[in-house]
C-alpha positions as CSV (number, residue, x, y, z in Angstrom):
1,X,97.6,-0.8,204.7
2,X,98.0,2.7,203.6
3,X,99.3,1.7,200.5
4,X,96.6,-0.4,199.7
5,X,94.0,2.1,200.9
6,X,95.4,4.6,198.4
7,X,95.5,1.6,196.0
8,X,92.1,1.5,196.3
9,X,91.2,5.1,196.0
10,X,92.9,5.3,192.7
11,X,91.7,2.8,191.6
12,X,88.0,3.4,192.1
13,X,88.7,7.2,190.8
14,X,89.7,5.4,187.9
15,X,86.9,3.1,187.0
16,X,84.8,6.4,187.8
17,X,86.5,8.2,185.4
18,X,86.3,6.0,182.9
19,X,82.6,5.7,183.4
20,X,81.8,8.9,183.0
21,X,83.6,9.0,179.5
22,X,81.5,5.9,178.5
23,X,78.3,7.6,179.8
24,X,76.2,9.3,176.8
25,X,76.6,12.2,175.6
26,X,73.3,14.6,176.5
27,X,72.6,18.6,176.6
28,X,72.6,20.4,179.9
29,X,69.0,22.4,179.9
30,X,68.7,26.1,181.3
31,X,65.9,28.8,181.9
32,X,65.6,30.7,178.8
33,X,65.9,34.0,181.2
34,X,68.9,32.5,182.4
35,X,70.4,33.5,178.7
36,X,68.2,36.9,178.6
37,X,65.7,34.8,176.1
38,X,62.5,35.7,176.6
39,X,60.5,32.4,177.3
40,X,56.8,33.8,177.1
41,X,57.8,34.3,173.3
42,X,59.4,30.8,173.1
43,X,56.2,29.6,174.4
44,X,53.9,31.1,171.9
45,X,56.0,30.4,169.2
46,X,55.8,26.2,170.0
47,X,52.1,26.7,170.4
48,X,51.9,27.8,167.2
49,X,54.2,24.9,166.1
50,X,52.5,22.3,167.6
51,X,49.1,23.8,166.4
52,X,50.7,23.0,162.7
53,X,52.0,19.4,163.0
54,X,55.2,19.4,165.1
55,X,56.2,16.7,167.1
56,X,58.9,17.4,168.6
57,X,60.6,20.6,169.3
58,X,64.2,21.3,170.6
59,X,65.5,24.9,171.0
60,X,69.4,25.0,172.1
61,X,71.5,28.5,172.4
62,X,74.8,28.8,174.3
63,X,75.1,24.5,174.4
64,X,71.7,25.0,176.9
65,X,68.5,23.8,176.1
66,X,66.3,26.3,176.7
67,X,63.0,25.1,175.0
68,X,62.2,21.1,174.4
69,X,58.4,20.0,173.6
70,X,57.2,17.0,172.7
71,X,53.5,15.4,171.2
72,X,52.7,12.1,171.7
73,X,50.5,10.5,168.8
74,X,49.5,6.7,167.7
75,X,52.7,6.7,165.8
76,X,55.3,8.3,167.5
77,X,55.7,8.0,171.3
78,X,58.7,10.0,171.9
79,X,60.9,12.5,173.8
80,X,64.8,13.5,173.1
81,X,65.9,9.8,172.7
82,X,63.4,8.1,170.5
83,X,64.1,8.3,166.8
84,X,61.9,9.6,164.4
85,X,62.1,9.7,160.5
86,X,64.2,13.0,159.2
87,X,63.1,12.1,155.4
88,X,65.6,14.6,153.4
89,X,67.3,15.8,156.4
90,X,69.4,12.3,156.2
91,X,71.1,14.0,152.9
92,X,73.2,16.5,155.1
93,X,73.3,15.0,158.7
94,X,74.2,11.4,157.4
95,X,75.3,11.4,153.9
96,X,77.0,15.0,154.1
97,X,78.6,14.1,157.6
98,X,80.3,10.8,155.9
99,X,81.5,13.3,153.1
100,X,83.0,15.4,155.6
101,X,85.1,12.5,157.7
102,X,86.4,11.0,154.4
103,X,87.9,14.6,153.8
104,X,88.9,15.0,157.0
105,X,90.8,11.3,156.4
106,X,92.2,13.1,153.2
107,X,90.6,10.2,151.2
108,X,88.4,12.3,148.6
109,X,88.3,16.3,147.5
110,X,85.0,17.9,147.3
111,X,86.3,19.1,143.7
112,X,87.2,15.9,142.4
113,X,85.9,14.7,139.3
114,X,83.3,12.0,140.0
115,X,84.3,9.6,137.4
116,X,87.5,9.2,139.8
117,X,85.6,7.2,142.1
118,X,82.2,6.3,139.2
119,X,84.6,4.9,136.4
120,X,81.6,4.1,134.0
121,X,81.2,8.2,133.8
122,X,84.6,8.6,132.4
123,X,84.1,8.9,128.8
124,X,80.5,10.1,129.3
125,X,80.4,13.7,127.5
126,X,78.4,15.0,130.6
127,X,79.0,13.2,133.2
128,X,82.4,12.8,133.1
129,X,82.2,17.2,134.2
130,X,80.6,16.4,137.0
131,X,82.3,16.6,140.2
132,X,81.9,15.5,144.2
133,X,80.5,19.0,145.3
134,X,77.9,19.3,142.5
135,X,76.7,16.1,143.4
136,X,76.4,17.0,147.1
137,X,74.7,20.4,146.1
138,X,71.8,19.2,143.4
139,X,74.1,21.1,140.5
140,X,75.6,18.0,138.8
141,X,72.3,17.9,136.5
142,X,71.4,14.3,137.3
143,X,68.2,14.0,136.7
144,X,65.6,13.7,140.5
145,X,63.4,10.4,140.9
146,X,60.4,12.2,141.9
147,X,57.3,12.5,139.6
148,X,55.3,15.6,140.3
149,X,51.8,14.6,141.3
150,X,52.4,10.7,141.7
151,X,53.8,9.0,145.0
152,X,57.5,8.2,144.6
153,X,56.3,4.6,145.1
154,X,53.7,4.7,142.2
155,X,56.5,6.9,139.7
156,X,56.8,5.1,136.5
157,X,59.8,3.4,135.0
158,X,63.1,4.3,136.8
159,X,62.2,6.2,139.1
160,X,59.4,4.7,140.9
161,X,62.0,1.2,141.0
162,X,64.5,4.1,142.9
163,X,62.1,4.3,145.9
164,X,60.7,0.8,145.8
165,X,64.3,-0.5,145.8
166,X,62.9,-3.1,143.0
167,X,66.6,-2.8,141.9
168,X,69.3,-1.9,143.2
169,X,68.6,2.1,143.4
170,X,72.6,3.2,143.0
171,X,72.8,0.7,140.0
172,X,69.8,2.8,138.7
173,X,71.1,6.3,139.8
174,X,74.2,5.4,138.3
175,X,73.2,4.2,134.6
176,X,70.1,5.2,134.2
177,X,69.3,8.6,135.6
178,X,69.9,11.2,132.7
179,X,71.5,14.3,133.1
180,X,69.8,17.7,132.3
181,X,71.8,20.1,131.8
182,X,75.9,21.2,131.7
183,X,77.2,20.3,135.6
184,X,77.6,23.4,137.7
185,X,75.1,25.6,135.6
186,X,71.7,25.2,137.5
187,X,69.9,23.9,140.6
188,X,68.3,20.7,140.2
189,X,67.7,18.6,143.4
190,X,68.5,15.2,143.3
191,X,67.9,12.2,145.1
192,X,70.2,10.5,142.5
193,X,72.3,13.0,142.8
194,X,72.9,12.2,146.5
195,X,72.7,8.6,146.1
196,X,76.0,9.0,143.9
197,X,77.9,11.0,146.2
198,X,77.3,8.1,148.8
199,X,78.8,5.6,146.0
200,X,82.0,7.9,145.4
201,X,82.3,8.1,148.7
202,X,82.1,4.5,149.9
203,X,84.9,3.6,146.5
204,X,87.3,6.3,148.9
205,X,87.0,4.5,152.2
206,X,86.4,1.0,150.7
207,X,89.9,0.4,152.1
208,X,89.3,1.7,155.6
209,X,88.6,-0.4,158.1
210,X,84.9,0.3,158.0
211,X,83.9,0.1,154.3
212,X,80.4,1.5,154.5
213,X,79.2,4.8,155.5
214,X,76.6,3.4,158.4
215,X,80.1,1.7,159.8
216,X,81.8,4.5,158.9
217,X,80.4,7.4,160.3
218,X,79.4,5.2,163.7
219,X,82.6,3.7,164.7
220,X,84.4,7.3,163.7
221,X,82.1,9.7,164.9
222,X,78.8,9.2,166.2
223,X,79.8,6.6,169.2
224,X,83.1,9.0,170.1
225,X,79.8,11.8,170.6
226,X,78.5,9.6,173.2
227,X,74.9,9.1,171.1
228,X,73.5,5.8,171.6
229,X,73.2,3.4,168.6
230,X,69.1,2.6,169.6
231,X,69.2,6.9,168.6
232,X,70.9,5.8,164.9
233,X,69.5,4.1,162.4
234,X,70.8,5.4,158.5
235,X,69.7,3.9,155.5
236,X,66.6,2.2,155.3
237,X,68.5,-0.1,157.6
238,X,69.5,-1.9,154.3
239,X,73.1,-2.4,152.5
240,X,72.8,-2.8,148.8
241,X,76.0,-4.2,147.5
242,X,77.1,-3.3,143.9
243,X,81.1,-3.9,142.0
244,X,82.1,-5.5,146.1
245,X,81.0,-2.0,147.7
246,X,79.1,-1.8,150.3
247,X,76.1,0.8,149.7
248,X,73.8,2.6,152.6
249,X,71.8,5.5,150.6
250,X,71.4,9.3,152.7
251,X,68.6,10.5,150.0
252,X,66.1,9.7,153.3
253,X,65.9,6.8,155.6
254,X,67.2,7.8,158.3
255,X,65.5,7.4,162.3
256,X,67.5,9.3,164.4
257,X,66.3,11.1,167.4
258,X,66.1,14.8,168.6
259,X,69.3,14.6,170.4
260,X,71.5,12.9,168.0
261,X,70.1,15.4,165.3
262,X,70.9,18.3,167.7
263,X,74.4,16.7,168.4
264,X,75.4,17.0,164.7
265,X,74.7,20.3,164.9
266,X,76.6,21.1,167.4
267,X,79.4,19.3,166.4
268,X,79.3,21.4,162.8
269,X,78.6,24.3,165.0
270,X,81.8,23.7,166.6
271,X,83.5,24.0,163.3
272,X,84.5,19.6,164.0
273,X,85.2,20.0,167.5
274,X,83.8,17.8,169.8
275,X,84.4,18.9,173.3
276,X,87.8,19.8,173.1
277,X,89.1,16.7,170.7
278,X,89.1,18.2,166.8
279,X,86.8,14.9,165.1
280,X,86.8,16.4,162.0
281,X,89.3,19.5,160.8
282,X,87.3,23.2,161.1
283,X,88.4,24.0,157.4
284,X,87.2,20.7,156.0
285,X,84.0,21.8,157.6
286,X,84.0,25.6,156.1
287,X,84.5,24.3,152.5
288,X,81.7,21.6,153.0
289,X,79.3,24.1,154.4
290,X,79.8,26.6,151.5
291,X,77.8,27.6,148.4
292,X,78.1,25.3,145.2
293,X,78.8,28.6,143.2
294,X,75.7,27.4,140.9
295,X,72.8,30.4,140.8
296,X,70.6,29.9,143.7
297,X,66.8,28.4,142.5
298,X,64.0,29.8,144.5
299,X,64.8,27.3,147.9
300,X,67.9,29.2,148.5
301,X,71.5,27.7,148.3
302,X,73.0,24.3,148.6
303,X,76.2,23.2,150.2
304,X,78.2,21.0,148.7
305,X,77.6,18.3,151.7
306,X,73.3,17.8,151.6
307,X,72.7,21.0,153.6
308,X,71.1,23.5,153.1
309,X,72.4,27.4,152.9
310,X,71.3,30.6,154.5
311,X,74.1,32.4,152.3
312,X,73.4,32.7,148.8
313,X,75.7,33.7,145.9
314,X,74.0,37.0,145.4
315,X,74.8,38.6,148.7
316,X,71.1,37.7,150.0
317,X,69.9,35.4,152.8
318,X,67.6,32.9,152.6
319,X,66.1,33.4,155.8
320,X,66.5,37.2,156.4
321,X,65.5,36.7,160.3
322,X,68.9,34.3,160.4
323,X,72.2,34.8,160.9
324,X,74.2,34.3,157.3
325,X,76.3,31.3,158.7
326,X,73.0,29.6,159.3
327,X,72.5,25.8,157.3
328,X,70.1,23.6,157.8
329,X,69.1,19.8,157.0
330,X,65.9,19.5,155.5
331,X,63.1,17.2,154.4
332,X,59.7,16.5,154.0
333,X,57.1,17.2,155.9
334,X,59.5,20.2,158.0
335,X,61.9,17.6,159.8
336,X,64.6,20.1,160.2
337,X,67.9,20.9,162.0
338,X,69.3,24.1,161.9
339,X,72.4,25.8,163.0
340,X,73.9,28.6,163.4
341,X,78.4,28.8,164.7
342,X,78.0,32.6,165.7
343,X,74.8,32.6,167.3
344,X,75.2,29.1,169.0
345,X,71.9,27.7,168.1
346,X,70.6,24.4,167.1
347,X,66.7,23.8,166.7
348,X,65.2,20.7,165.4
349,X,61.7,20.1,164.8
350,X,60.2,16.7,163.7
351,X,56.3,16.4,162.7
352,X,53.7,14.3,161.2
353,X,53.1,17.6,158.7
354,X,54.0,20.4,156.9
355,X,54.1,23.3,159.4
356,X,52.7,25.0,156.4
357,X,51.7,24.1,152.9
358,X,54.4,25.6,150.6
359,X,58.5,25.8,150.7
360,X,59.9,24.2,154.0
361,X,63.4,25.9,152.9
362,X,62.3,29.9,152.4
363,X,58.9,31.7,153.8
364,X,57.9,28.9,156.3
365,X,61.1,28.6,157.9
366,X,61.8,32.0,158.7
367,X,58.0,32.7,159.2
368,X,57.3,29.9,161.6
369,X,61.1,29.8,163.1
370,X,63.3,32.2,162.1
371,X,61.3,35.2,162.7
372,X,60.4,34.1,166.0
373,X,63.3,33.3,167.1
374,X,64.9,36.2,166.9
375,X,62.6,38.3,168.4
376,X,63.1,36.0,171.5
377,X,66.3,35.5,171.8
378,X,67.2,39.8,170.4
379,X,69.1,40.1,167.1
380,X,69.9,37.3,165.6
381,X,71.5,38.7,162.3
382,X,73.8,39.5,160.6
């Protein structure tokens, strides 16, 4: 009887276990006093946030949340676990993360040509120069498919079928997009740009057991970090298919909600480690997350993974109130996530708006976050 008493015990300690493993993943919240922050600063800095477009608003320093806001509009009726669109931000936290986990698998090289995994650039004179990190940092020259003053759905010829998806839009960023200039010389940001660094990428794990980054990225990563799948939606939820790959575009597209955004940045925070098991290798991380070595244009730096840079070649930040380490993911209309290793902060904002009219990646930032920030929380540099 004792036997099967014990029996029991173990057995129910087991399945408790195991529940608790399968349970999602969510932050832990604290008083921002708790972590000497000083919340009347906090507060006045998401007023002023939420005065200028912001949905939602999520603050987290030492793995705490200390500040989480959310406005509720016709819509978007939200909180932490309802996706939203991140626009641009998609390039680092979805296409940049898939970049990262094929390196980690040791199936491509950041500095690998391009034509290794894009054949028909081999024998172009330009193209054939340009390689996987210039692709993932807007210096490979490839031309963007935005149109200033027109919609991208109204832009003429090639690029307006890009964003309409009227073709295939990697067929078109592979052959038709031109190239501007020598690869590695200049900034030039690129939506085609990124859609090829999905395609080289999904030629390196075509072999895998998951052949396309959506699969990819979920079954490797994103359900080991406990996020749920309603909180993940990549690519336009389309799969184009072109030469038997399998093609989900990071240029934009992306719903994913204010936790799962956060939870990439913590993971990259972590330098890969995901509470205590190493997902992706800390150095495959560190040469993602550095500088293209291209001169900086006046948005600041580019990683070679989507991201953008705090560090800039020159010695100078991009967002002086910020710690150097700081990147962040980036698109229109302010949806951002930023983080920073030393400091241990992750913020994420999502809106409806620009928080101001102007450069989301230099003035506005550290103006409306940066700044702020760091008079709450004390120092924040170097």
């Amino acid at each position: 009887m004792r036997a099967l008493l014990l029996t029991g015990i173990l057995l129910l300690a087991t399945f408790t276990l195991a529940e608790a493993q399968q349970r999602p993943f969510d932050f832990q919240t604290a008083t921002p006093e708790s972590l000497n922050v000083d919340s009347a600063i906090l507060k006045e800095h998401a007023d002023e946030l939420f005065r200028r477009g912001t949905r939602a608003y999520l603050v987290i320093y030492e793995d705490k949340v200390i500040y989480e806001r959310y406005r509720q509009d016709q819509h978007w009726k939200g909180d932490r676990y309802t996706p939203h669109g991140t626009a641009s931000a998609a390039k680092g936290v979805i296409g940049g993360l898939a970049l990262m986990l094929a390196m980690h698998d040791g199936l491509i090289k950041p500095d690998d040509l391009a034509h290794k995994y894009i054949p028909q650039w081999k024998n172009d004179p330009l193209k054939s120069k340009i390689s996987i990190r210039q692709l993932g940092s807007h210096t490979s020259g490839l031309s963007d498919s935005t149109e200033k003053g027109t919609s991208n759905m109204e832009a003429p010829g090639w690029k307006g079928e890009f964003w309409r998806h009227d073709r295939n839009p990697f067929l078109v960023s592979r052959d038709e997009a031109p190239i501007l200039f020598e690869p590695g010389t200049k900034h030039q940001y690129s939506n085609p740009g990124i859609g090829m660094m999905n395609y080289a990428v999904t030629v390196a794990i075509k072999d895998t057991k998951h052949p396309d980054i959506r699969t990819y990225l979920w079954e490797r990563l994103i359900k080991k970090m406990g996020i749920p799948q309603a909180e993940w939606n990549v690519g336009y939820g389309k799969t184009f298919e072109l030469d038997g790959l399998k093609l989900v575009g990071s240029w934009g597209g992306g719903n994913v909600s204010p936790r799962a955004m956060a939870a990439v940045g913590r993971l990259l925070a972590n330098k890969g480690n995901w509470n205590g098991e190493q997902l992706i290798n800390a150095k495959v991380i560190e040469d993602a997350l550095r500088p293209s070595g291209a001169p900086s244009n006046d948005f600041g730096g580019f990683a070679s993974s989507g991201f953008w840079l705090n560090a800039r070649i020159d010695g100078n930040k991009t967002w002086v109130d910020l710690p150097l380490d700081t990147a962040m993911a980036a698109g229109a209309k302010d949806q951002v996530m930023i983080f920073s290793p030393t400091r241990k902060l992750i913020v994420v904002r999502f809106g409806d708006e620009n928080i101001e009219q102007g450069s989301f990646a230099e003035n506005i930032i550290n103006k409306y976050v940066g700044a702020p920030l760091a008079k709450a929380l004390g120092d924040l540099t170097p």
